[in-house]
C-alpha positions as a Python dict, from the first residue, in 0.01 Angstrom:
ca = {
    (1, 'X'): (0, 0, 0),
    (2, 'X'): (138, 322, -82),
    (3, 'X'): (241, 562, 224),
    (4, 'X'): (124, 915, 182),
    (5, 'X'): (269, 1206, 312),
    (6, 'X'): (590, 1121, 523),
    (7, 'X'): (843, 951, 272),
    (8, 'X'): (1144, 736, 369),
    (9, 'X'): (1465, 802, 251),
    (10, 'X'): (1814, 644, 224),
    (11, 'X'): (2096, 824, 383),
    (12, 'X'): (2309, 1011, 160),
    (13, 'X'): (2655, 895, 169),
    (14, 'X'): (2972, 924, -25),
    (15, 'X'): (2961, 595, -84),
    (16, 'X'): (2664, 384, -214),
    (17, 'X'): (2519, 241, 112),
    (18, 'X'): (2493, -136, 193),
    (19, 'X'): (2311, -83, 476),
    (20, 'X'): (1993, -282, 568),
    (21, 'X'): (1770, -5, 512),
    (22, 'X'): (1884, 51, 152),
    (23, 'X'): (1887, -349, 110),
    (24, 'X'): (1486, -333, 148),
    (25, 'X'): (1402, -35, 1),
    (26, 'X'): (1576, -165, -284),
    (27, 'X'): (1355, -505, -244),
    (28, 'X'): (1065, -339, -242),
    (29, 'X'): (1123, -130, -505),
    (30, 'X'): (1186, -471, -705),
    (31, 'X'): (904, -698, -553),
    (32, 'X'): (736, -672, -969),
    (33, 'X'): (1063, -800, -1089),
    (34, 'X'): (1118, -1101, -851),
    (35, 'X'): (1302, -1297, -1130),
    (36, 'X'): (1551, -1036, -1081),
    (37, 'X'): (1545, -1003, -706),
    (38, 'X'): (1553, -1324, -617),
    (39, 'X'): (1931, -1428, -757),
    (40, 'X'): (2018, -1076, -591),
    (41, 'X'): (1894, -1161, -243),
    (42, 'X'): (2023, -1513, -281),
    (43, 'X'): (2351, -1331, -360),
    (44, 'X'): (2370, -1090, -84),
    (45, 'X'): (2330, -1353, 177),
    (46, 'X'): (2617, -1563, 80),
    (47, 'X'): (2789, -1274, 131),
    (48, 'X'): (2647, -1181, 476),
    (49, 'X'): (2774, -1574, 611),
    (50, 'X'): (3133, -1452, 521),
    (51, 'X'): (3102, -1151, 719),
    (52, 'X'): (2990, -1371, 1015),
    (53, 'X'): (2613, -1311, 1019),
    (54, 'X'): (2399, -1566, 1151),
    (55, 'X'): (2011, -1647, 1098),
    (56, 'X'): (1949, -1490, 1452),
    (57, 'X'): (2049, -1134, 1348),
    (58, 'X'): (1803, -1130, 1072),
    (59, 'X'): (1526, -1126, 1295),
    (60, 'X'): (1727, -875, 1500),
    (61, 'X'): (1699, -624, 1208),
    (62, 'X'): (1375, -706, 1098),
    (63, 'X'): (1250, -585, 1432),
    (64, 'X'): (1476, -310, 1415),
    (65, 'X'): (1355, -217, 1097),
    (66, 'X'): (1009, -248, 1142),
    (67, 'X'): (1043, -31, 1439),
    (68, 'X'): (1196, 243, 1305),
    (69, 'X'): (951, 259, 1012),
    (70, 'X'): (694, 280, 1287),
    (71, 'X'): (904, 575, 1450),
    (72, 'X'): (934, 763, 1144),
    (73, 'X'): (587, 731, 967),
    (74, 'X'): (390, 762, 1301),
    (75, 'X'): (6, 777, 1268),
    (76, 'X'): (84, 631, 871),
    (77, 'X'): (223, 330, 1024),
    (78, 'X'): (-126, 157, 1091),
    (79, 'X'): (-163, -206, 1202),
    (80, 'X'): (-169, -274, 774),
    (81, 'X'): (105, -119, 660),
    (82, 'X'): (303, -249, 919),
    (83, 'X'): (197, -599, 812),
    (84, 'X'): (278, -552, 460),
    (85, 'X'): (645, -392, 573),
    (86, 'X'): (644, -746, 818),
    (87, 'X'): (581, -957, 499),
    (88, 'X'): (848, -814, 271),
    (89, 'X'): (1130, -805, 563),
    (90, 'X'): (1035, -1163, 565),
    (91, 'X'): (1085, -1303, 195),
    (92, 'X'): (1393, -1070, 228),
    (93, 'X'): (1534, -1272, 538),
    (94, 'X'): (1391, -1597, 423),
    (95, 'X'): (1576, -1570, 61),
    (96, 'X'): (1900, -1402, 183),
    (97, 'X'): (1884, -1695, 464),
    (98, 'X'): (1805, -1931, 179),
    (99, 'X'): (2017, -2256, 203),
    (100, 'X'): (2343, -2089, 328),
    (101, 'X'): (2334, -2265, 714),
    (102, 'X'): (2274, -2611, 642),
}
């Protein structure tokens, strides 16, 4: 569902940012093009293991996340559009978590 009025933006960096923020926002900017997200998200997680994440910090972001969405879009953050930010976060951890701990 589309938010109205307060927008979310990446932070402007120097650099282009890798930063789990950017990560989604770039998901959900790509959830009509899944054939394309999907090998990207599969991607990025291999990467994650080798910089010693482990399933138990997704969840740790995803709450994070989803929190500060709820800080920053207040009122706009109603009990839908916090489900459909819940369900995104989730193919996001459940695809970069993919196959890469077994």
């Amino acid at each position: 569902r589309p938010v109205h009025g307060n927008q979310i933006q990446a932070p402007t960096r120097a650099t282009p940012s890798t930063g789990p923020g950017t990560q989604v926002a770039t998901a959900v900017g790509m959830l009509t093009k899944l054939d394309e997200l999907v090998p990207i998200l599969t991607s990025l997680g291999t990467k994650h293991v080798g910089y010693g994440v482990v399933p138990e910090h997704y969840a740790i972001v995803g709450e994070a996340l989803i929190a500060t969405l709820g800080d920053a879009l207040g009122d706009a953050f109603d009990a839908e559009t916090k489900a459909a930010w819940v369900a995104v976060y989730g193919i996001v951890q459940k695809t970069m978590i993919g196959d890469n701990y077994n």
